[in-house]
N, C-alpha and C positions, 0 to 999 in steps of 0.2 A: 597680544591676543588672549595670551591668561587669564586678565586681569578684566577683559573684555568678558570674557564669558563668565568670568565670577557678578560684574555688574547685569548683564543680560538673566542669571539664574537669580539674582536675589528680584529682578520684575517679573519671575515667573515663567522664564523661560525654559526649555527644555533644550541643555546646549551639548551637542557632543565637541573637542576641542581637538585636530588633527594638529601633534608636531611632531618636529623630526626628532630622528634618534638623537639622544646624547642629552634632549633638555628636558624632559621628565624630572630633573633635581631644581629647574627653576618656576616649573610647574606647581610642585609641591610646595615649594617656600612662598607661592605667592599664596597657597591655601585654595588651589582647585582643588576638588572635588575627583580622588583617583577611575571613580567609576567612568567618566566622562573624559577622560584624555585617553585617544587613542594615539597610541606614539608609533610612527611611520618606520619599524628597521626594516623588515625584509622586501625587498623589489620597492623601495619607494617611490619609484613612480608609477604604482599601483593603487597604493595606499588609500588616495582619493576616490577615484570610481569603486573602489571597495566599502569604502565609508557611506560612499552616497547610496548604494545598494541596501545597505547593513539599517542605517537610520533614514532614508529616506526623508530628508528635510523641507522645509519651506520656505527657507531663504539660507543660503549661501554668502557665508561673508568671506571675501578671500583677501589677506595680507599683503601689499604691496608685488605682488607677482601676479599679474589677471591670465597670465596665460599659462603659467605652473613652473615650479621650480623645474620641470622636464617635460614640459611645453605638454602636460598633461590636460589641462585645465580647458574646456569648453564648455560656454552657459546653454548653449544647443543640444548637450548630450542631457541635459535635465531643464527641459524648458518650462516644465510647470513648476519651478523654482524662482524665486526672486534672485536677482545674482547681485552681488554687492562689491566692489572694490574700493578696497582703501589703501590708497598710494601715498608711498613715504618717495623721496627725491630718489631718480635714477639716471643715471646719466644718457639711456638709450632711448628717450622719448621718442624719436624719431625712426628706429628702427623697425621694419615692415611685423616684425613677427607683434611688439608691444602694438602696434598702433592698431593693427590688427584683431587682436586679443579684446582690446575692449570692445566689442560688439557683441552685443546679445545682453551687457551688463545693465540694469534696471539703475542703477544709483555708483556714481562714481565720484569719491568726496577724496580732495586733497589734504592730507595732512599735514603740509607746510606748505602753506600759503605765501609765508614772508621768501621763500626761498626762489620765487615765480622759476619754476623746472617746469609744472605741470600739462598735460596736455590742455586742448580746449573740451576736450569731454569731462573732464573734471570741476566739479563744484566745491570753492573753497571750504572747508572746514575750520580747519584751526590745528595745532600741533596738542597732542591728547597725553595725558600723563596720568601713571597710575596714582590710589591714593599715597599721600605721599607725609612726613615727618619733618621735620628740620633735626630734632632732636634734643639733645639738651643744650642749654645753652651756656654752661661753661665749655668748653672744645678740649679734649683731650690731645687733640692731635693739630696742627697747622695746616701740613699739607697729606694729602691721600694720594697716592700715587695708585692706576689701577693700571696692574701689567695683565690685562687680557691678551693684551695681543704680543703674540710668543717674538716677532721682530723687535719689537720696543723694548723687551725686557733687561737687556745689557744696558741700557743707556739709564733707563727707569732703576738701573742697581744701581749705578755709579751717581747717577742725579742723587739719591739716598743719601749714599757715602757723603758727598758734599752736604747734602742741607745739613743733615747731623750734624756734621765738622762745626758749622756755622749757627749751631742751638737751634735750627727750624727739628720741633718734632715731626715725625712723618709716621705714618702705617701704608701698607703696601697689600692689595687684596691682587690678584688669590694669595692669600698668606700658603707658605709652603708645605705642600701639601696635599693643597687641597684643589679641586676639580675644576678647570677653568670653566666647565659649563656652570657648574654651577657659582661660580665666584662672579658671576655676570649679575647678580641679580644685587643690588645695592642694598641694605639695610639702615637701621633710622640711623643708628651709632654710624658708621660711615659718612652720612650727611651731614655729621657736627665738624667734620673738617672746616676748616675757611679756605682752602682752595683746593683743587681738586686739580691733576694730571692726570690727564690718559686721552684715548680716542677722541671720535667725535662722532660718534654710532647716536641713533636717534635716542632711545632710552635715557642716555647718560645725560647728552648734549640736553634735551628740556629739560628734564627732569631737573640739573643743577639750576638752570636758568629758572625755573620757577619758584624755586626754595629762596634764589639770590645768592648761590653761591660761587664762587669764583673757579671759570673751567677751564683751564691753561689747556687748548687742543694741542694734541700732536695726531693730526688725521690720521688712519689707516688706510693703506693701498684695498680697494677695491673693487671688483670687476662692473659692478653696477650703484650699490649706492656712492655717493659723491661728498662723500666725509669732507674735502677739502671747502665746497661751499657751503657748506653747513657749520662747520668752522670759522672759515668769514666772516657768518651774518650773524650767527646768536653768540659765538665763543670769542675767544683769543689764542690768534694760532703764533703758536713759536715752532721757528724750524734749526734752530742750535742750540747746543747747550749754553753755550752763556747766554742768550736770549731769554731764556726759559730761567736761569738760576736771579737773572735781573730783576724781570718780570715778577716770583715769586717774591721776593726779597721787597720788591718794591709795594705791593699789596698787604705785607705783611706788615712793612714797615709804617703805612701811610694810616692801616686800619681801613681802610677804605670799603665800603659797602658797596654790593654791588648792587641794583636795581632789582627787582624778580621782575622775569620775563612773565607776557600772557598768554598762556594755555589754557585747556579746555579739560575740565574733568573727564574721565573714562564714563560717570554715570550720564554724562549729557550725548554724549558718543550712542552707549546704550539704549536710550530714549531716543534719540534723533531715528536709530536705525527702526525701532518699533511704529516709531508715528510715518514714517516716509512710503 
């Protein structure tokens, strides 16, 4: 959505940017605009109907939750608004409250088409990635390991330990230290790995897929998106360590290029929403 409102402001739009607490540090790295991010800490499920009050907009674009991260969200409480939803995969399609929620929505576009989750009120789009680098093209590193997620991180050390043993260079983001919200946001020097470990969160999962980089998933447990199918269709899921130390070894070894997957620019996302 950052990256979304940085395309939207360079067509001239007037964007305010609601996120939650904690990710203000990947707001700023992607070069929003601090006046236009209102960050949601206190009573966040407020946050919304305060916003809507405060700037008074004319269209509504809501992130993959049409009915609110606390079922705050109704396109009825502001009906002279366009309401807009963009759904990323969720495993609760069928649940009365989602199926519900989309009603009163003017435009409801899927963001993974290839994944068929979608309801039937959703119109295919395409899977959207921000702009994006490969970087350079000597690679400092082989493999990138990204330990976001705090479960993974014991395995993600010890996988280290072995590749090193074994001459694969690795780097490991969040490098120590530093803030997992903010170590979520990938940079170009990251993208020169040749293969990449970790999740299977939308962000990462296209984003490598479009560059052609190689995504060794280890999905993340989650209450609604469905990392595990998402994994399946675009990535390569390994569920043991020696699976996984093969796997790399064998990519590394073979040279093997991967394909870049087809995505959709953020600018074409931006435009689409203006023309609709």
């Amino acid at each position: 959505m950052g990256s979304l409102a940085l395309e939207l402001a360079a067509l001239g739009v007037e964007v305010r940017l609601l996120i939650g607490a904690g990710t203000l540090g990947i707001a700023r790295a992607l070069g929003v605009d601090p006046a236009v991010v209102c960050e949601a800490k206190d009573a966040p499920e407020r946050a919304w109907s305060r916003a809507l009050l405060e700037f008074g907009p004319t269209d509504c674009i809501v992130d993959s939750f049409p009915e609110g991260l606390y079922h705050e969200l109704s396109p009825f409480d502001r009906p002279e608004s366009r309401w807009v939803a963009l759904l990323r995969c969720r495993r609760d399609t069928l649940s009365p409250v989602f199926v519900s929620s989309l009603r009163g929505y003017a435009e409801v576009l899927d963001l993974e088409p290839g994944l068929g989750w979608a309801p039937r009120e959703a119109r295919p789009f395409g899977s959207v990635v921000r702009r994006l680098d490969r970087g350079a093209s000597q690679q400092a590193t082989d493999v990138l390991l990204v330990a976001t997620e705090t479960r993974q991180y014991p395995f993600l050390e010890k996988l280290r330990a072995e590749l090193e043993r074994s001459g694969v260079r690795t780097a490991c983001v969040p490098a120590p230290g530093t803030a997992r919200r903010d170590a979520e946001l990938l940079t170009r020097d990251h993208y020169s790995a040749k293969v990449v470990i970790g999740p299977a969160g939308y962000n990462l999962t296209y984003e490598l897929s479009a560059l052609g980089v190689w995504h060794l998933a280890l999905p993340a447990a989650r209450q609604y998106d469905d990392q595990e199918l998402r994994a399946q269709r675009v990535a390569v899921v390994a569920h043991s360590p020696l699976a996984v130390e093969r796997r790399v070894h064998a990519w590394l070894d073979q040279g093997a290029i991967r394909p870049q997957g087809e995505v959709r620019a953020m600018q074409e996302l931006a435009q689409v929403l203006l023309g609709s």
